[in-house]
C-alpha positions in Angstrom: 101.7 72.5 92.7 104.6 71.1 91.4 108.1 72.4 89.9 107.6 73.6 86.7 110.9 73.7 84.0 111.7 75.0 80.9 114.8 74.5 79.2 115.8 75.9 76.0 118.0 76.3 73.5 118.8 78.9 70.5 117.3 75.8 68.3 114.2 74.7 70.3 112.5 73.8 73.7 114.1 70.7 74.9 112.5 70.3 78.0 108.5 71.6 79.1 107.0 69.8 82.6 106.9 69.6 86.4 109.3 67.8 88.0 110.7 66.7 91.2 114.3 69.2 91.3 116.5 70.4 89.0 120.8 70.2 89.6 122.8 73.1 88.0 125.8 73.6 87.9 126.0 76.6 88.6 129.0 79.2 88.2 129.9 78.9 91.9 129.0 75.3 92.0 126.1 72.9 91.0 122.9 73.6 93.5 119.4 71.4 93.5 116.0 73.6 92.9 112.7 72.4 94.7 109.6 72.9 94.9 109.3 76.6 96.5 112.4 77.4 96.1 113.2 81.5 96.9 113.5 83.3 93.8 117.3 83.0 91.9 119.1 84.2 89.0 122.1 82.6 88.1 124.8 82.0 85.5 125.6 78.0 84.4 129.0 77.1 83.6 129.8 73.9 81.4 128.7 70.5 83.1 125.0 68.9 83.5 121.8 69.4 84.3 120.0 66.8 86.5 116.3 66.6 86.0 114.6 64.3 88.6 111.1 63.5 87.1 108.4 61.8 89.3 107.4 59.4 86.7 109.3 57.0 84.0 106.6 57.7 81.4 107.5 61.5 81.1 107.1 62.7 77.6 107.1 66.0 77.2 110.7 67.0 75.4 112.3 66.9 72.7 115.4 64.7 72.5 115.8 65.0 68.6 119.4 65.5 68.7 120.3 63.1 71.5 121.4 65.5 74.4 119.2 64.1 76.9 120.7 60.9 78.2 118.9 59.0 80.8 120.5 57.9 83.9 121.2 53.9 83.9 120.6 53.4 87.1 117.6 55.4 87.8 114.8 55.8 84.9 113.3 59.2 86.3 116.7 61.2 86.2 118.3 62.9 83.3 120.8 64.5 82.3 121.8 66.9 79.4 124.8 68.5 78.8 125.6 72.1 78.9 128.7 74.6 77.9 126.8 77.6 80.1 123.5 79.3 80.3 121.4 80.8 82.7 118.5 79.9 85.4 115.4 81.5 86.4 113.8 80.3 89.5 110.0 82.5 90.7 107.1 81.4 91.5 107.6 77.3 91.0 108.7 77.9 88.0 112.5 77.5 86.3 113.3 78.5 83.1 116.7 77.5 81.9 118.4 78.8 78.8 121.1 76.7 78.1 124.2 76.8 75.3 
């Protein structure tokens, strides 16, 4: 079973599928979420999140507004730009509502 992530906006989902681990930066400082992870709430300051997919043909979000940039020097990493939110880790699954 892989990581399972979620992360959405007040407009629409932009991101639904397993990845590899998730980097948040969280309000005491950016932390990585595995697979199995303990269970965590937590507020998100302003910076990025750092999705690390196992593939390069992963499809499944929506970049209609061009916040998701890809990394240029690794095709299964991106990135998307947050002013705050907050994360829900359970279960293998992390739901992230971002601002």
């Amino acid at each position: 079973m892989a990581l399972k992530l979620q992360i959405i906006t007040p407009e629409y989902v932009i991101f639904d599928g397993e990845v590899d681990s998730v980097i948040v930066p969280g309000k005491m400082g950016q932390f990585q979420m595995l697979e199995n992870h303990a269970a965590i709430v937590s507020t998100l300051e302003a910076g990025k999140i750092e999705i690390h997919t196992h593939t390069t043909e992963f499809v499944d979000y929506n970049n209609e507004d061009g916040m998701l940039e890809m990394s240029p020097s690794d095709s299964k990493v991106m990135f998307l730009p947050v002013n705050g939110g907050i994360v829900e880790m359970n279960n293998n699954k992390c739901i992230i509502l971002a601002e």
